[in-house]
C-alpha positions in Angstrom: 6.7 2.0 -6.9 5.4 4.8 -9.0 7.2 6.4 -11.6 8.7 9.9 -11.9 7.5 10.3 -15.4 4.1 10.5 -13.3 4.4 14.3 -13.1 5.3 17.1 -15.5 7.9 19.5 -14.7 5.5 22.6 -14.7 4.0 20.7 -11.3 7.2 19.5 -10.0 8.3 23.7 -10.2 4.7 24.7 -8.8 5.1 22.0 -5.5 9.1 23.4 -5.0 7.5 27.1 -5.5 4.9 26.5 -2.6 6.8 25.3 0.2 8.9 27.6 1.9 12.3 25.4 2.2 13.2 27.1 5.2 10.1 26.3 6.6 10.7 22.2 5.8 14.3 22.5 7.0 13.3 24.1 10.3 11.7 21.0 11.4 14.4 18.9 11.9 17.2 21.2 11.7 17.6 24.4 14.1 18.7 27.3 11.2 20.0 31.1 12.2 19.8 34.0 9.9 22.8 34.9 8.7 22.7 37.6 5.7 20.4 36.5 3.1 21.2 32.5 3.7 20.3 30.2 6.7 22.8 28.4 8.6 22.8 25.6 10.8 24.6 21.7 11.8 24.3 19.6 8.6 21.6 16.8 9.1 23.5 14.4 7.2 26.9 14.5 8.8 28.3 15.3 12.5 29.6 18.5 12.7 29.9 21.1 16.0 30.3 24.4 13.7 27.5 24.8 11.2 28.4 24.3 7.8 24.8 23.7 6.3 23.5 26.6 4.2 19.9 27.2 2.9 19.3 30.2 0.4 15.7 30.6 0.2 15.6 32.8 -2.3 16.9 30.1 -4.6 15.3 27.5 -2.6 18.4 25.3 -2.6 20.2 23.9 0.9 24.2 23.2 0.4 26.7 21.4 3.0 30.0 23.1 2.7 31.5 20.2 4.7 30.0 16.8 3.5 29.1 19.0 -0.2 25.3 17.5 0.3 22.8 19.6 -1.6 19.6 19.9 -3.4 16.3 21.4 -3.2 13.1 20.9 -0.8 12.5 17.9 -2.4 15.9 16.3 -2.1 15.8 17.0 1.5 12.5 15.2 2.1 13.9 12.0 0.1 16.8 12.2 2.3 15.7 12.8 5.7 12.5 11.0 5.3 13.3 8.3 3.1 11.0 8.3 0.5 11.3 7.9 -3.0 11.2 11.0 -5.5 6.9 10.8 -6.5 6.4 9.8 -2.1 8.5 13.1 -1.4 6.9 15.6 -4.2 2.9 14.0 -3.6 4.0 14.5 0.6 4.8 18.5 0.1 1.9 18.5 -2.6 -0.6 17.4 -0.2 0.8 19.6 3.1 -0.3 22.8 0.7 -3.4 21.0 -0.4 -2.4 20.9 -4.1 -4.2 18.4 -6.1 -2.0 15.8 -7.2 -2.1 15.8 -11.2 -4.3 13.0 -13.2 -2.2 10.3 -14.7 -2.5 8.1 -17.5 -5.7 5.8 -17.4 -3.6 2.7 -17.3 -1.4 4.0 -14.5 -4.2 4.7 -12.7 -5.6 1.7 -12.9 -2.8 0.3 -11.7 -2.4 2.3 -8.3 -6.3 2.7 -7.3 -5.8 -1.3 -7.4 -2.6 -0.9 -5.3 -4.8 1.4 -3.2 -7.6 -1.8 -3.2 -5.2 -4.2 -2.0 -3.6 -2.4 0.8 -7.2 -1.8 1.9 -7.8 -5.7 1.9 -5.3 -6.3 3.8 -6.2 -3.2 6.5 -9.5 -4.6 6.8 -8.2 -8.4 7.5 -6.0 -6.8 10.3 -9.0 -5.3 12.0 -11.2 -8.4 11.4 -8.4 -10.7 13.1 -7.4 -8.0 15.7 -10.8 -8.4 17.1 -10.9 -12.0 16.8 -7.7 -12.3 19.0 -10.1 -10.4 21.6 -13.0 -12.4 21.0 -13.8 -15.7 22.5 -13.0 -17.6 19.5 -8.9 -16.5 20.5 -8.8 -17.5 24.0 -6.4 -20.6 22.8 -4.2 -18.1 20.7 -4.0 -15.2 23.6 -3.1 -18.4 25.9 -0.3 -19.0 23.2 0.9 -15.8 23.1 1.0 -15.3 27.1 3.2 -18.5 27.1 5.4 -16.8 24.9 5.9 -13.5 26.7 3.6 -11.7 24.8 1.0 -9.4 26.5 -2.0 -7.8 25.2 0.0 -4.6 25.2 2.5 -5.9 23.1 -0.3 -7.7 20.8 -2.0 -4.2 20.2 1.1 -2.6 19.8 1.6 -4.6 16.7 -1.6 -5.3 16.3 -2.0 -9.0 16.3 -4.8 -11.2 15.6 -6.5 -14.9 15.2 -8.2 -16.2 12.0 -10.4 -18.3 13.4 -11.4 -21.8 12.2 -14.5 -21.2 10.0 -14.0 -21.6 6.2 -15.3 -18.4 5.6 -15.0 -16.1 8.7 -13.1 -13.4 6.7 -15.5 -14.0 3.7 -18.7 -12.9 5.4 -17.2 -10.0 7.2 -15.7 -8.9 3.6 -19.4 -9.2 2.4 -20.7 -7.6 5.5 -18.0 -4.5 4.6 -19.2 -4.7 0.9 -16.0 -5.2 0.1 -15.0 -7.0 -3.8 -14.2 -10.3 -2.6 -12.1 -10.6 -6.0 -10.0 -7.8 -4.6 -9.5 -9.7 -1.7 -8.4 -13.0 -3.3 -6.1 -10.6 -5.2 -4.3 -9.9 -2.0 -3.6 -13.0 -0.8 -6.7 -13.5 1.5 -8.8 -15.4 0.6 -9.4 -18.3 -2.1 -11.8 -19.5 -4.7 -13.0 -23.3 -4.2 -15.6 -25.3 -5.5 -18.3 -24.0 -3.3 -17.3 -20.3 -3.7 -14.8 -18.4 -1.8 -13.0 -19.5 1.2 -10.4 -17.9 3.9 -6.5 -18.6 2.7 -5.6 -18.4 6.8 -7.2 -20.4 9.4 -6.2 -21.9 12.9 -3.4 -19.1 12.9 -2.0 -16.3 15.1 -2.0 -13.7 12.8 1.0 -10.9 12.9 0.4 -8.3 10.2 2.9 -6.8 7.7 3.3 -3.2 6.3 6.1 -1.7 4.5 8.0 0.9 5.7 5.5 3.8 5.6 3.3 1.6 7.8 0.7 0.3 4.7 -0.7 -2.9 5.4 0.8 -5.0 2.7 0.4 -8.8 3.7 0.3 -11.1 6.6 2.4 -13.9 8.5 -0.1 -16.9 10.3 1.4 -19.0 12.8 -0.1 -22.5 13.2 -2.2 -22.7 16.5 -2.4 -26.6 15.0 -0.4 -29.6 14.4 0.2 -31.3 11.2 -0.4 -27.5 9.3 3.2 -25.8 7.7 4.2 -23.6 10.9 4.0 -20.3 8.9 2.3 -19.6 6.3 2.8 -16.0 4.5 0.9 -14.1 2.1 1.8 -15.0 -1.1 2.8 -13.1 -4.0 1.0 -9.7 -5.1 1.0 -6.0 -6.6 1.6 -5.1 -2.7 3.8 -7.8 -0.8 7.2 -9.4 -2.3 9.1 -11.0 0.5 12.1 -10.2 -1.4 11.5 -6.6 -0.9 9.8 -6.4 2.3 11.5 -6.4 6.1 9.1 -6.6 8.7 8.9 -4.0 11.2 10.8 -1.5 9.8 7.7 0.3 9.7 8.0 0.3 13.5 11.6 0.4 14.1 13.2 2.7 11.2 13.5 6.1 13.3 15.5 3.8 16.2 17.5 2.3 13.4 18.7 6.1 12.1 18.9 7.4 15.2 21.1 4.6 16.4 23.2 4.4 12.3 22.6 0.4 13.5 20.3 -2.4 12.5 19.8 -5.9 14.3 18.3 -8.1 11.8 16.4 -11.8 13.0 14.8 -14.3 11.6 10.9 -14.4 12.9 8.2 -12.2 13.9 8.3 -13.2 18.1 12.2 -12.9 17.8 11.6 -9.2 17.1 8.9 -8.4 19.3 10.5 -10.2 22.1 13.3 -7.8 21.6 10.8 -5.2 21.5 10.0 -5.8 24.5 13.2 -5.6 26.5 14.0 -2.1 24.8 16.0 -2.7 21.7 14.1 -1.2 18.8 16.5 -1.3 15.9 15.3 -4.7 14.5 13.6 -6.0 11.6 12.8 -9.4 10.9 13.7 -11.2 7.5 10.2 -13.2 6.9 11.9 -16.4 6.6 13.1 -16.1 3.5 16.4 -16.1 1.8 18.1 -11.8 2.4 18.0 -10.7 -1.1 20.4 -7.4 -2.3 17.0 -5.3 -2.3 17.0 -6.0 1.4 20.6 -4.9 2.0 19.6 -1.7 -0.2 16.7 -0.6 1.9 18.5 -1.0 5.1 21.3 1.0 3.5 18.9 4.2 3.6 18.5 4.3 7.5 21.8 2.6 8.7 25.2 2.2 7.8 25.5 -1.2 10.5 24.1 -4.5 10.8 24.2 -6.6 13.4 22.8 -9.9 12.4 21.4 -12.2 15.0 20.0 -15.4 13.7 19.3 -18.7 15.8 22.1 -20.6 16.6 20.9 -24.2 14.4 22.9 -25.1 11.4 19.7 -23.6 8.7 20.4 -19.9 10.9 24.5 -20.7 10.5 23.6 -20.9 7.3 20.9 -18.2 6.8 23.8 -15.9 8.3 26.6 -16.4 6.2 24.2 -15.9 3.2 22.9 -12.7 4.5 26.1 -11.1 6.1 27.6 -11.4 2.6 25.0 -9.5 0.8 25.3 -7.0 3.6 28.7 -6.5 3.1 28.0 -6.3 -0.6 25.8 -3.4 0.0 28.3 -1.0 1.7 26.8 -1.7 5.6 29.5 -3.1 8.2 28.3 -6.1 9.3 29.0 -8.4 12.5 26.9 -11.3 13.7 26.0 -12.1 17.1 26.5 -15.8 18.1 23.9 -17.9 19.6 24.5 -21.5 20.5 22.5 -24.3 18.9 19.1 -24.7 19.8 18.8 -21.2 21.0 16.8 -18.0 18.8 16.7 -14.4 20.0 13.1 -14.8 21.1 13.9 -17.7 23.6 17.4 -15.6 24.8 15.5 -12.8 25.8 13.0 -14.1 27.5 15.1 -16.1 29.7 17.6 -14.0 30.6 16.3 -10.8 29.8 17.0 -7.0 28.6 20.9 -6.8 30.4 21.9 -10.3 28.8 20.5 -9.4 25.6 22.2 -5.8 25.5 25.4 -7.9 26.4 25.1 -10.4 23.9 24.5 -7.5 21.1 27.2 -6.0 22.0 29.9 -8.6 21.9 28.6 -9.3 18.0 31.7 -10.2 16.2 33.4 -9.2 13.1 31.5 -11.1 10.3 35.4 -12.4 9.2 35.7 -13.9 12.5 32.1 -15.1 12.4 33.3 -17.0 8.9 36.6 -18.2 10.2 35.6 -19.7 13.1 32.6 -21.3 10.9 34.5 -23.2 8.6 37.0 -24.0 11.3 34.4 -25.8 13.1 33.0 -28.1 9.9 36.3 -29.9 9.8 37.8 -32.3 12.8 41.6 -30.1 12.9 43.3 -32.0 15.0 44.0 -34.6 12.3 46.4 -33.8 9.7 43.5 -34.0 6.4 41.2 -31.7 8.6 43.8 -28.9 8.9 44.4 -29.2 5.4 40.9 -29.2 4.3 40.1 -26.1 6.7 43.2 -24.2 5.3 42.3 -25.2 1.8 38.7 -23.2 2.7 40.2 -20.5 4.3 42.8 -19.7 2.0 40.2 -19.7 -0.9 38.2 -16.8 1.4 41.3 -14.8 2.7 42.2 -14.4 -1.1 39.1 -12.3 -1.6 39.7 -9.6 0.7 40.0 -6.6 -1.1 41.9 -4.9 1.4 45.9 -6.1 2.4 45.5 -5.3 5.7 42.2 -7.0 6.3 43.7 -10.2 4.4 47.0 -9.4 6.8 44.8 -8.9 10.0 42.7 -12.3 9.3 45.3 -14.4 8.2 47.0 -13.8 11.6 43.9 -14.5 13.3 43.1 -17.8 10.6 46.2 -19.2 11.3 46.3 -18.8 15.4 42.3 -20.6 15.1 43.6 -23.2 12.9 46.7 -24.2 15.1 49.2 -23.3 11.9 52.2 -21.2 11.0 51.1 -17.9 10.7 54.1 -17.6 7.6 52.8 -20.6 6.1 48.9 -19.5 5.7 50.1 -16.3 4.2 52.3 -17.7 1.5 49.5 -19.8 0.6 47.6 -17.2 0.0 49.8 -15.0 -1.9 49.8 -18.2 -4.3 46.0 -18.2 -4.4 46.4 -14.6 -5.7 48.8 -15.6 -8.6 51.7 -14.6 -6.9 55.0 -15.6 -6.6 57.2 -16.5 -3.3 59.4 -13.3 -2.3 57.8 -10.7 -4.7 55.8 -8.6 -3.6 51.4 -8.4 -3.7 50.9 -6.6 -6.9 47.3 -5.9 -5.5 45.4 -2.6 -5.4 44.8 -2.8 -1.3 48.4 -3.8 -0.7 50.0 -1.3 1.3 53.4 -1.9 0.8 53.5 -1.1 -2.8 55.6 1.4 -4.3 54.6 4.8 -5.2 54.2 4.3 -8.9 52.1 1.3 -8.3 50.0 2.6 -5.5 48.6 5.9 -7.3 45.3 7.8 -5.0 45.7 4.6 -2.3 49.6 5.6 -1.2 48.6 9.5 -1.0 45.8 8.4 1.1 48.2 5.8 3.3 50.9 8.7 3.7 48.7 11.1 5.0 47.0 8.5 7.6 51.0 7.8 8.8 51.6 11.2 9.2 48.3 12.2 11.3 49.3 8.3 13.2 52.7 10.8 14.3 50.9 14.3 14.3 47.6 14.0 15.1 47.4 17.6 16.1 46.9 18.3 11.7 43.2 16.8 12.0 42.8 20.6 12.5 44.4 20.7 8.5 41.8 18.6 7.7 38.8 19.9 9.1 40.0 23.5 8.1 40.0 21.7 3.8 36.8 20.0 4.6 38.1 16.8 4.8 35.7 14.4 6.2 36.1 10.4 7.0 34.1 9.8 3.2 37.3 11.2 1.4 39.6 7.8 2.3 38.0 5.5 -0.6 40.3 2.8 1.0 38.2 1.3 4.3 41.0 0.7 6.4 42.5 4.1 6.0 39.2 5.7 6.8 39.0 3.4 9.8 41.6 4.9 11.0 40.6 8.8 10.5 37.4 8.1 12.2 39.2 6.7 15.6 41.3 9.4 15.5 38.8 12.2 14.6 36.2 10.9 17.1 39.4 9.8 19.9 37.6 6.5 19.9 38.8 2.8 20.8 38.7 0.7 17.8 40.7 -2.2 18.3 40.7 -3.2 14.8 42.1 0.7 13.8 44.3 0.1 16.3 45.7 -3.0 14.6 45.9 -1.2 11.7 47.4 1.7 12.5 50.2 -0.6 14.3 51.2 -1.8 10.9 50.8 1.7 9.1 53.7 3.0 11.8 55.9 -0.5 11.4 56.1 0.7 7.9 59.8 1.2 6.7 60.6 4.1 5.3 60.0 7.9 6.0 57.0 9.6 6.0 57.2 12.6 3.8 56.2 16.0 5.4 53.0 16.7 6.1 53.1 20.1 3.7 53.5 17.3 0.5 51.0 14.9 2.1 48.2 17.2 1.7 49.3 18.7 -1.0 49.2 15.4 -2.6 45.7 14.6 -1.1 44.1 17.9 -2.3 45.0 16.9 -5.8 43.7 13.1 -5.7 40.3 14.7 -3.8 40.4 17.6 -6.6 40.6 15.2 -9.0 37.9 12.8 -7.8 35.6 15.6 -7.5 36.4 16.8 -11.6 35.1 12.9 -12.2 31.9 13.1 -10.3 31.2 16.1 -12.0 32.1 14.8 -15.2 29.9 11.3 -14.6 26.6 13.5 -13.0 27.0 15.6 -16.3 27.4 12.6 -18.2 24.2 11.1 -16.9 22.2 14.6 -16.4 20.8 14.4 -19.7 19.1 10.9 -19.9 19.1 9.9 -16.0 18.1 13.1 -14.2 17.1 11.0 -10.9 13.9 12.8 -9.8 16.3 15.6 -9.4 15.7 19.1 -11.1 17.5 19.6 -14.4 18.3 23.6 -14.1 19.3 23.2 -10.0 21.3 20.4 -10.8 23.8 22.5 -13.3 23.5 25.0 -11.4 25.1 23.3 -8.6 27.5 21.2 -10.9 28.6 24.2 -11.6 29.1 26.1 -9.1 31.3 22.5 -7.5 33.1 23.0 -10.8 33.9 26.5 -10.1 34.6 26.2 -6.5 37.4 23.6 -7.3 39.4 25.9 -8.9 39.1 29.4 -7.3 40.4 26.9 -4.4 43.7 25.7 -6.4 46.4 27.4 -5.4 47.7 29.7 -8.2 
């Protein structure tokens, strides 16, 4: 990834002075005149009355309801999801502005970036036209038994390496192409007779990264006795670590839907491809890493993960769904028996089946409940004990009380137990002793002095549970869903904000109203949550100030004051006196 310190400032200031931010806006968000500003429905939250200002004359965009702001080249890293020097070099290039020289070594370093990426585009073409050529009659046969038609192989651009040692040698020589460029990238290899191809006897399936570069490839044994897949090693392009495949492909489905299906293998995806689900990447085989989570959590904020139903996928998913959860995405898992994979489920029972099975993808909880459940023979006495022993250790860890409430309930009625008795066991996994109460953050039954921001934000979601004709309070402060820092209170607000069925904020609004005690009136309950949000905002000024200085982000120095500021300012003016 290329660094920010790659341009100066004066060039940073001459790209934002160029573009007309109105302009860039206007392409994906319809703006109206209004006085000297711009107004239209914010890109980044749902709104039905436009809240999303753009002043061109400072060249700055604000969102008065989800307080989202920056200049042209915030909105570009945002909306297109691009890193800070991808986002300035895009608008550089659209007003043909020559991207400034960097230092010799860095420039090294990227023109051979730029060298392998070619590589690897012309190894795509060479194998694309094997696949067509005589020498792939076997793998098109392959690929026909699997479902896969030559539409569906050009769309993402499969192909064959052949078996000749050398095919993609001589056509690198025949290109003029620097075969040591090429064995850089993974493609080929250096023996004792010269150079030879890395892949041979393999379906080929190509893989870019998510602006569609061609960074490595996937082979798929047309032999037996060969490893099944073999991947492109790793290079200065391709870490597997890093890299989902077919996000290049599937990335404006996975926004447009806020949801990603994630499976193991290439023919798993295309196969759901085919039957009209478009928001899935595929994990290469390998382990998910946090750096996956992280670049799924810039399209999506769901994750439905749908590995094959053998014990190394079991396993693959409960890996995966917690680093998932771990990066802020809600995560369920959809369930395949044993012996079956995504790419053999569609194809049998095809696109209704498949939209059926997605859908009834479970809570990840339920998903690891039922899972260690199932490793231990419960209807003997040790087994139950040995399951609870598990479960108690993984209810303990729930952050939130009513979560840990919610799937202890649903622990103990899988496990054939007291209900009472798996609670209490967990209290004493938390430290805590029988009859006292949870001294735990998330617990909602805490008093006031012990509950602090999390009560204010419990007291208001019981009075809206009562009244829920105040949303209109809400919306009229700019209170959006983002506000509740506790997930199950913001659960709630978003069922009853969007009227939507959520059986799980149903469950938890049940046990907000079974409450004792009286709600206070709803005058002190948002008067109380206007000061915990005022005084949330005073710290996130206070850390983005604290972190301007060294840490500026990609961001512009002056705009970014300038808009602390003004945040700062607006606080108080809207303090009651």
């Amino acid at each position: 990834m290329l660094g920010i310190a790659r341009f100066s400032d004066e060039w940073i200031e001459h790209v934002k002075s160029s573009v007309d931010i109105v302009e860039i806006i206007g392409r994906r968000v319809e703006l109206k005149q209004t006085g000297q500003n711009y107004m239209g429905l914010c890109p980044f939250h749902s709104e039905k009355t436009p809240s999303f200002s753009v002043n061109p004359e400072r060249q700055f965009y604000h969102c008065f309801g989800c307080q989202t702001g920056g200049n042209v080249i915030n909105f570009v890293m945002e909306t297109e999801h691009l890193s800070f020097p991808e986002a300035v070099t895009k608008l550089a290039e659209e007003k043909g502005i020559p991207v400034p020289a960097v230092s010799v070594q860095e420039q090294q370093k990227e023109a051979r970036r730029d060298m392998l990426r070619e590589a690897n585009e012309l190894a795509a073409r060479y194998y694309y036209r094997n696949l067509r050529s005589p020498v792939g009659e076997g793998a098109r046969a392959y690929l026909k038994g699997r479902g896969i038609d030559n539409i569906l192989a050009r769309d993402f651009y499969l192909g064959y390496a052949s078996d000749a040692w050398d095919g993609l040698v001589r056509f690198f020589e025949s290109e003029g192409f620097d075969l040591q460029v090429a064995q850089g990238a993974g493609l080929i290899i250096e023996g004792k007779r010269g150079y030879i191809d890395r892949f041979r006897s393999r379906l080929m399936f190509p893989i870019c990264d998510h602006l569609g570069r061609f960074i490595g490839f996937g082979g798929r044994s047309t032999r037996e006795g060969q490893p099944k897949y073999l991947n492109t090693g790793q290079t200065e392009v391709f870490n597997k670590s890093y890299v989902l495949y077919g996000l290049n492909w599937s990335k404006d489905a996975i926004k447009a839907q806020d949801q990603v299906i994630i499976v193991e293998g290439y023919t798993d995806l295309i196969s759901l491809f085919a039957l009209g689900t478009s928001n899935v990447v595929a994990s290469l085989g390998t382990a998910f890493t946090p750096a996956h989570g992280a670049l799924l959590k810039r399209f999506c904020s769901q994750a439905i993960i749908a590995f094959d139903g053998d014990s190394a996928g079991q396993r693959a998913t409960l890996r995966g769904m917690e680093i998932l959860h771990e990066s802020e995405l809600q995560v369920r898992v959809a369930v395949l028996r044993d012996g079956q994979d995504p790419d053999s489920f569609a194809r049998t029972f095809g696109a209704g089946k498949v939209r059926e099975w997605l859908g009834d993808a479970r809570p990840f909880r339920e998903y690891q409940i039922d899972r260690i459940i199932s490793q231990h023979d419960v209807e003997t006495r040790e087994g139950k004990l040995s399951a609870s022993t598990e479960l108690v250790t993984v209810l303990s860890e729930l952050n939130s009380s009513l979560e840990r409430d919610e799937y202890t309930s649903y622990a103990a009625q899988r496990l054939g137990v007291l209900e009472r008795s798996l609670a209490e066991e967990v209290r004493e996994k938390l430290g805590i002793d029988r009859g006292k109460p949870v001294h735990n953050r998330r617990n909602v039954n805490l008093a006031p002095a012990e509950a602090g921001e999390e009560l204010r934000e419990r007291e208001i979601i019981r009075c809206l549970l009562q009244r829920p004709g105040h949303l209109k309070d809400l919306r009229e402060c700019g209170i959006t869903a983002s506000d509740f820092h506790h997930s199950d209170y913001r659960r709630v607000f978003v069922s009853l904000s969007e009227n939507s069925s959520d059986p799980e904020g149903t469950a938890i609004a049940s046990r907000l109203l079974s409450l004792p005690g009286p709600t206070p009136s709803w005058e002190d309950c948002l008067r109380s949550f206007s000061s915990v949000l005022t005084k949330r905002r005073l710290q996130k000024i206070e850390e983005k100030l604290s972190l301007l200085e060294n840490d500026r982000k990609g961001f512009d120095i002056r705009m970014e004051l300038y808009q602390l500021l003004k945040e700062y300012y607006d606080i108080f003016i809207s303090e009651p006196s």
